[in-house]
N, C-alpha and C positions, 0 to 999 in steps of 0.2 A: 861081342854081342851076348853068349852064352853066359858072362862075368855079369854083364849088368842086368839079365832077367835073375840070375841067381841074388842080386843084391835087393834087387826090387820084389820079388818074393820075400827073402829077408824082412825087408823092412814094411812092407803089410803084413805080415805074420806078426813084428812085434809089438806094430799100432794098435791091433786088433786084441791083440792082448793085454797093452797098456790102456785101451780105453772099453775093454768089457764085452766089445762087438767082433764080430766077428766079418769078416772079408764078404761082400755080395756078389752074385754071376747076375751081369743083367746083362739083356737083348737090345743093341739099340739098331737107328736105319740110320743109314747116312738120308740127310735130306740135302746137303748143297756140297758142292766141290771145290769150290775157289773163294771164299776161304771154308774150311771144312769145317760139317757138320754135323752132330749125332743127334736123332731127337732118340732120349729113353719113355717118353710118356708126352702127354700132352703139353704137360709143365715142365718139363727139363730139355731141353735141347744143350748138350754141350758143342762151347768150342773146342776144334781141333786142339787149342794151346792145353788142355785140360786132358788130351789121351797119348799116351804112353804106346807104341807098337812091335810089336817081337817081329815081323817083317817086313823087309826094308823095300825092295822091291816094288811092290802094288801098290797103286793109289786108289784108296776106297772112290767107288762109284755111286752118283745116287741112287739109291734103293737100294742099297750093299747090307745088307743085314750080318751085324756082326756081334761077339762073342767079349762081353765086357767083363774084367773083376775091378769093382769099385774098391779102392782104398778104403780105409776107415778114417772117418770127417766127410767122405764123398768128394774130394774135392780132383782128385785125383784117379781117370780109369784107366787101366792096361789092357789093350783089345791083344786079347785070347786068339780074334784069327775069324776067319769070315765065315758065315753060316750058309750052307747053300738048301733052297728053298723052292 
């Protein structure tokens, strides 16, 4: 597990440097469970297929506010870990 956050660090470090921009922290809320969902803003809600998790564990809950770093392209986010609020 340690192997592939080190790689995926890696490899948004060198998108971000191949394409000019730099790595984003965003907040999103889980809005659904089965199948999961992240809304980041009005306009964005990702699918679960779209997040990346460093704990294996927990299944985010609705209204689970958690700790996103957006890939460079966006297409791609790594939840950082849940925010408590």
């Amino acid at each position: 597990m340690l192997i592939e956050l080190v790689q995926c660090i890696k490899r948004a470090a060198v998108e971000a440097i191949e394409a000019g921009m730099p790595a984003e922290v965003c907040v999103g809320t889980v809005v659904e469970e089965e199948p999961l969902a992240v809304r980041l803003n009005q306009r964005l809600t990702l699918p679960g297929g779209r997040l990346l998790f460093l704990e294996g564990p927990r299944v985010p809950r609705r209204g689970d506010h958690l700790a996103l770093l957006r890939f460079t392209g966006g297409q791609t986010y790594l939840v950082l870990g849940w925010l408590r609020t």
